[in-house]
MARDREN-498913 format. One record per atom (N, C-alpha, C): residue in one letter; y, x, z. Coordinates in steps of 0.1 Angstrom, whole numbers, plus 2048, in hexadecimal, padded with zeros to 3 digits. Last residue first. Example, Ala and Ser with C-alpha at 12.3 -4.5 7.8 and 13.67 -1.06 7.14 Angstrom:
BEGIN
s7EA880847
s7F5889847
s80088184F
a7C788484E
a7D387B84E
a7DF88484E
//
This chain:
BEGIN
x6DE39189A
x6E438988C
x6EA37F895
x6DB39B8B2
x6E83A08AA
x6EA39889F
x6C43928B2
x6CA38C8C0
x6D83928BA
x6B63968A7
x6AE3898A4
x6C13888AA
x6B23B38AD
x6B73B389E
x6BD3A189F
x6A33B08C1
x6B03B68C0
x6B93B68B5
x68A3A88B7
x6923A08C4
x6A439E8BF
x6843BF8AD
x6823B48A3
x68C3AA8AA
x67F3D28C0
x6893D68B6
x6903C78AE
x6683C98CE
x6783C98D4
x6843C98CB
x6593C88BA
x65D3BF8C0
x6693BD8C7
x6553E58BB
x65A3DC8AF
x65F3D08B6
x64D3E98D9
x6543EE8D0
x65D3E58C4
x6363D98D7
x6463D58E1
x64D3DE8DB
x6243E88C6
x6253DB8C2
x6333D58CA
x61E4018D1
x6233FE8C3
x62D3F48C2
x6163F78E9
x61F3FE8EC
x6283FE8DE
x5FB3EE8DF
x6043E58E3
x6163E68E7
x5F44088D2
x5F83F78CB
x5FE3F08D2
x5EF4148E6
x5FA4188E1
x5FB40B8D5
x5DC4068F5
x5E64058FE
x5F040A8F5
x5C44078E4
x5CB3F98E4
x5DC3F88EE
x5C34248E9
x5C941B8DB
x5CC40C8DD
x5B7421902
x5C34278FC
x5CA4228F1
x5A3411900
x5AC40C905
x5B841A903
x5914238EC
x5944178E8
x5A54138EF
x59143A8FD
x5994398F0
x5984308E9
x580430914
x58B433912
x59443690B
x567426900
x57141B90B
x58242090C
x55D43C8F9
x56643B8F0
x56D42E8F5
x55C449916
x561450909
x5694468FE
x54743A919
x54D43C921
x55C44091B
x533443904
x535434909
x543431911
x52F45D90A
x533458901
x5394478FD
x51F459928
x531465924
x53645A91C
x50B44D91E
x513445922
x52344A923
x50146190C
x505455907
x50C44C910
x4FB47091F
x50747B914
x50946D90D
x4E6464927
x4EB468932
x4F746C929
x4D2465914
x4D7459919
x4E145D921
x4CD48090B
x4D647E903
x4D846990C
x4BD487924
x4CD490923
x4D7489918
x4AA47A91F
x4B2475927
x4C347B929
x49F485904
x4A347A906
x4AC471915
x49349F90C
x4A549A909
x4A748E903
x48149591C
x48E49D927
x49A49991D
x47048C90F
x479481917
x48448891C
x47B4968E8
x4724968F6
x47B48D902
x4824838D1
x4824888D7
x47B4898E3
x48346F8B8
x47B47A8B9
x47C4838C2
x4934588B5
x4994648B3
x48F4738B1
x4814468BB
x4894438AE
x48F4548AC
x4744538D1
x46E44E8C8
x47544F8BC
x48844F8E1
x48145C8E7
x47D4588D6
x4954338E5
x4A14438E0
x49744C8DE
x47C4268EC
x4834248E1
x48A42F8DD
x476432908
x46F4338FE
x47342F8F1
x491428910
x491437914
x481437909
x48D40D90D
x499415908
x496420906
x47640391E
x475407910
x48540C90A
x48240E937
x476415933
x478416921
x4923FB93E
x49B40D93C
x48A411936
x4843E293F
x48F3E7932
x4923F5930
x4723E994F
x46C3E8945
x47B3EC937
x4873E4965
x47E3EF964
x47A3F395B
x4913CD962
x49A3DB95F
x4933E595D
x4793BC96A
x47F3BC95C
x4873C5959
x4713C9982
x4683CA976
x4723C796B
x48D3BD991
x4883C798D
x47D3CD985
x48A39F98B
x4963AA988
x4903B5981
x47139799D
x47139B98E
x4773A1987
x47E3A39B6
x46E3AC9AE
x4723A99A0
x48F3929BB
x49239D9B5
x4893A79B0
x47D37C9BD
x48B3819B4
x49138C9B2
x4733849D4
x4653839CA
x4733849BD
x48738B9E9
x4843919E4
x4773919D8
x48C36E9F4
x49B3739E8
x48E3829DF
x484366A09
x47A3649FC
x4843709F4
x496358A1D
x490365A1F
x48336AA17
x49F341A13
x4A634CA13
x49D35EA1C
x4883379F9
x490336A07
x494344A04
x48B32B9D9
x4853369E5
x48F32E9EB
x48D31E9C0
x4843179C8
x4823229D5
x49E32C9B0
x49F31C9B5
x4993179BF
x49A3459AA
x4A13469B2
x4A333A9B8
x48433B995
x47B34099D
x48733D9AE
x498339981
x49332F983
x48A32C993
x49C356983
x4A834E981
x4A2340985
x487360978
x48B363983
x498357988
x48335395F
x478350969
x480350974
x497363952
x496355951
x48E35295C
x49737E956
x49F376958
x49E36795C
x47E387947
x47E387955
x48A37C95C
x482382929
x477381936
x47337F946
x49D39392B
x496386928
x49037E92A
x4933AE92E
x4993A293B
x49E391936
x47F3B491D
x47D3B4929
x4863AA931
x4933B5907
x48A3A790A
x4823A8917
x4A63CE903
x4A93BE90F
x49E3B590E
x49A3DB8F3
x4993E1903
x49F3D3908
x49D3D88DE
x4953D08E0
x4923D58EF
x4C13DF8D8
x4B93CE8D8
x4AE3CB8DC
x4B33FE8DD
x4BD3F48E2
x4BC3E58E6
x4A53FB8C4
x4A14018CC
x4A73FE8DF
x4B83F48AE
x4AF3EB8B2
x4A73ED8BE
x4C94028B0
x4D23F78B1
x4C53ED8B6
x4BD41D8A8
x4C741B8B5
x4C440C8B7
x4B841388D
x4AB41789A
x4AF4168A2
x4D2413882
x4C7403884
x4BB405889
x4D742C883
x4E341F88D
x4DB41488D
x4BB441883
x4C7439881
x4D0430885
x4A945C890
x4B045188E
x4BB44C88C
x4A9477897
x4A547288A
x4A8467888
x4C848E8A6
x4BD4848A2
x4B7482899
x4CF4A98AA
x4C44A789F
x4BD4998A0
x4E94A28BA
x4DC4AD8BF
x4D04AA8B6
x4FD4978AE
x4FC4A58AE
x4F24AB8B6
x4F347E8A9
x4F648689E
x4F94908A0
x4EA4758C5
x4E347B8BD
x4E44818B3
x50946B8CC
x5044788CE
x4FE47C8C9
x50B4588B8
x5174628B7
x51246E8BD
x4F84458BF
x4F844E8B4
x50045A8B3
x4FF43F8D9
x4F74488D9
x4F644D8CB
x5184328D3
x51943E8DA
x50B44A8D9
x5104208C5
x51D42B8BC
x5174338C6
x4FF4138D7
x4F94158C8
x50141D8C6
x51040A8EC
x5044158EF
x50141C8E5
x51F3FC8DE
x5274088E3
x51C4118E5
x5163E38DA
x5193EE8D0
x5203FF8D4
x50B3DC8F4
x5043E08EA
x50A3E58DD
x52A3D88FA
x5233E3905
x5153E88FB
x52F3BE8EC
x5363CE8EF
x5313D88F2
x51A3AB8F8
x5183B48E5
x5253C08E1
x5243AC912
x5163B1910
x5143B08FF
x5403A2908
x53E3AC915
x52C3B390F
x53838D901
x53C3938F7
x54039E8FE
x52937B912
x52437E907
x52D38B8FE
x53D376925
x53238092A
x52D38491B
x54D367915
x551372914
x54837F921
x53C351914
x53E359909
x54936690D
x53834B931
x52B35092A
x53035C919
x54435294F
x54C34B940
x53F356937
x549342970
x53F34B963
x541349955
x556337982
x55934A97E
x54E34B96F
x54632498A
x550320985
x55132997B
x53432D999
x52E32C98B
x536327984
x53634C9AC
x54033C9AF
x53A33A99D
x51C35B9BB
x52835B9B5
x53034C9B0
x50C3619C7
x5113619D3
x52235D9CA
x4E83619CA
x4F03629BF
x4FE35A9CB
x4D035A9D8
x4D33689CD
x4E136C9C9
x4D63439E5
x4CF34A9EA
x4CE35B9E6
x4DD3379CF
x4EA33A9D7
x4E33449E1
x4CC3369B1
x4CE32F9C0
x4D93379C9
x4DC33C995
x4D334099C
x4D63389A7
x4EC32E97A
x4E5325983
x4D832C994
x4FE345977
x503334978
x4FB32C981
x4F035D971
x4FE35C97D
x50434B982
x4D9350964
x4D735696E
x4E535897A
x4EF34E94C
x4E533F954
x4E1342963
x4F5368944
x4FD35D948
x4FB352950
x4DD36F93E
x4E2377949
x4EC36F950
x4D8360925
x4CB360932
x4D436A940
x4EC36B916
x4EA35B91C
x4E2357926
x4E2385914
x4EF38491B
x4F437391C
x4C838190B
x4CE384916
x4D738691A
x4D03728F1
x4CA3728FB
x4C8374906
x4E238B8E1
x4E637F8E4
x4DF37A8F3
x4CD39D8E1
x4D83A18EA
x4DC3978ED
x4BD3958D1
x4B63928E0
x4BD3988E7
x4C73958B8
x4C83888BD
x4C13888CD
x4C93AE8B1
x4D83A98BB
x4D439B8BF
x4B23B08AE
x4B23B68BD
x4C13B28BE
x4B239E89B
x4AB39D8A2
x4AE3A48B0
x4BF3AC883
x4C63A388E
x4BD39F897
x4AD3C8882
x4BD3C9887
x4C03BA88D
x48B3CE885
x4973C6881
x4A23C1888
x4733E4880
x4783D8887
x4833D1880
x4643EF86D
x45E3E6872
x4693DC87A
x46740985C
x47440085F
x46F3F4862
x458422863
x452415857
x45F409859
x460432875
x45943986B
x45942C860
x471423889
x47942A883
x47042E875
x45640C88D
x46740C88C
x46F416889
x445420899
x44641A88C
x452413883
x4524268B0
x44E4338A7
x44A42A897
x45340F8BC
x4624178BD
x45F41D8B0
x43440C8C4
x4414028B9
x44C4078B7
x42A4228D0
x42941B8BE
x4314188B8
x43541D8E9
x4374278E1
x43442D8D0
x4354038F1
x43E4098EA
x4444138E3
x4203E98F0
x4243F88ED
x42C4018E2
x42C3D48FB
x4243D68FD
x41E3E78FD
x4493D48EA
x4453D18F3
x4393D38FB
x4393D58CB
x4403DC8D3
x4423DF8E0
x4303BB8CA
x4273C68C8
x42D3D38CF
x4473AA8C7
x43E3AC8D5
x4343B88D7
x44F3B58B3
x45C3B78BD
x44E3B68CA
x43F3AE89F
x43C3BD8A3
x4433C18AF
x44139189C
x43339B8A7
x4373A38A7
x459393890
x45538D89F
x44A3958A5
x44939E879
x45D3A487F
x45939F892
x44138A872
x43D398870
x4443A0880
x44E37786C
x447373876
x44037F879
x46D37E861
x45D37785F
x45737D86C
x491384866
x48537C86E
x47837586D
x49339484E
x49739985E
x48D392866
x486389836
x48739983B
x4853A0848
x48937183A
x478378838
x47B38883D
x4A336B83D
x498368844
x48A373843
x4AD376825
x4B138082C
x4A7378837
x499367810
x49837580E
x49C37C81E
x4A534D811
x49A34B81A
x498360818
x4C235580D
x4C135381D
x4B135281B
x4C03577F0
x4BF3617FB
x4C1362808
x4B53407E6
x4AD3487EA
x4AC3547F2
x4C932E7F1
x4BF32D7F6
x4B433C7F7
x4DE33B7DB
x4E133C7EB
x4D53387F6
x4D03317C8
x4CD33F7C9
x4D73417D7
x4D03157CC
x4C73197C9
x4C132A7CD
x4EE3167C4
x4E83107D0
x4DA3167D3
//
């Protein structure tokens, strides 16, 4: 008991002391530090940026559920949070494989938990912005709609920023090939969607197969 204590308070201190927190804001603020110390000194921390994927992909959900109607045009019935949630920690592992997969062939320096975190900490921008805006969408008239979309926008804005300083940094690259390699990461993204659902299409093609056979057999005895 004891030593199950000590290693949850260990994996705490590790991932989430209070260290770990400021540097995520320290970051934020500058990011061309924090990215570059995060790969040089392993300052940041893996669940943390899946835990601000979480986050906003519940802060995105709230936003489709509760924006004023004024913004938001969608039926709140339609909104199914956990499988937005598992749509948006899809799409963040996809970016991580894919852009690793690239950078391993154009000399990155970074790792899957520079990726992973560099990624994770590009959403607290809309984090930020989400929530307010979302709240902000309660109280406009209908010809206000645009102070909501200002904030939108600073929060996307700020997110492709620190991404594109995160890949530039972790990886060590200049911005041109840092964009050539975001741009070969979505291909890649793209890529392996499609050889996912291939495979799931010959599994399932696998799977009627046998199945038929199994029927058939079920149907002669």
């Amino acid at each position: 008991m004891d030593k199950n204590i000590s290693e949850e308070n260990s994996f705490i201190k590790k991932y989430f002391s209070s260290e770990k927190w400021k540097y995520l804001w320290y970051t934020l603020s500058h990011p061309m530090d924090g990215f570059y110390w995060i790969r040089r000194k392993d300052k940041g921390s893996v669940p943390i940026a899946i835990l601000l994927v979480v986050c906003f992909s519940f802060c995105f959900s709230l936003n489709r559920y509760l924006a004023s109607f004024v913004v938001n045009d969608i039926n709140p019935r339609s909104v199914n949070s956990l499988s937005e949630l598992g749509g948006v920690l899809l799409l963040y592992v996809l970016l991580c494989v894919g852009n690793w997969s690239i950078t391993c062939l154009m000399n990155g320096e970074g790792r899957m938990k520079d990726i992973s975190i560099a990624v994770g900490y590009a959403t607290l921008p809309l984090i930020l912005t989400f929530i307010p805006a979302t709240i902000i969408s309660r109280a406009i008239a209908a010809d206000e709609e645009s102070f909501y979309y200002m904030i939108l926008a600073v929060g996307i804005a700020y997110a492709v920023i620190l991404l594109l300083i995160g890949i530039m940094q972790v990886h060590n690259y200049t911005l041109g090939k840092t964009l050539i390699t975001l741009f070969l990461t979505l291909i890649a993204v793209f890529i392996i969607i499609f050889l996912m659902l291939l495979l799931l299409n010959l599994i399932s093609q696998v799977y009627t197969f046998f199945y038929s056979i199994y029927t058939e057999l079920i149907f002669r005895a």
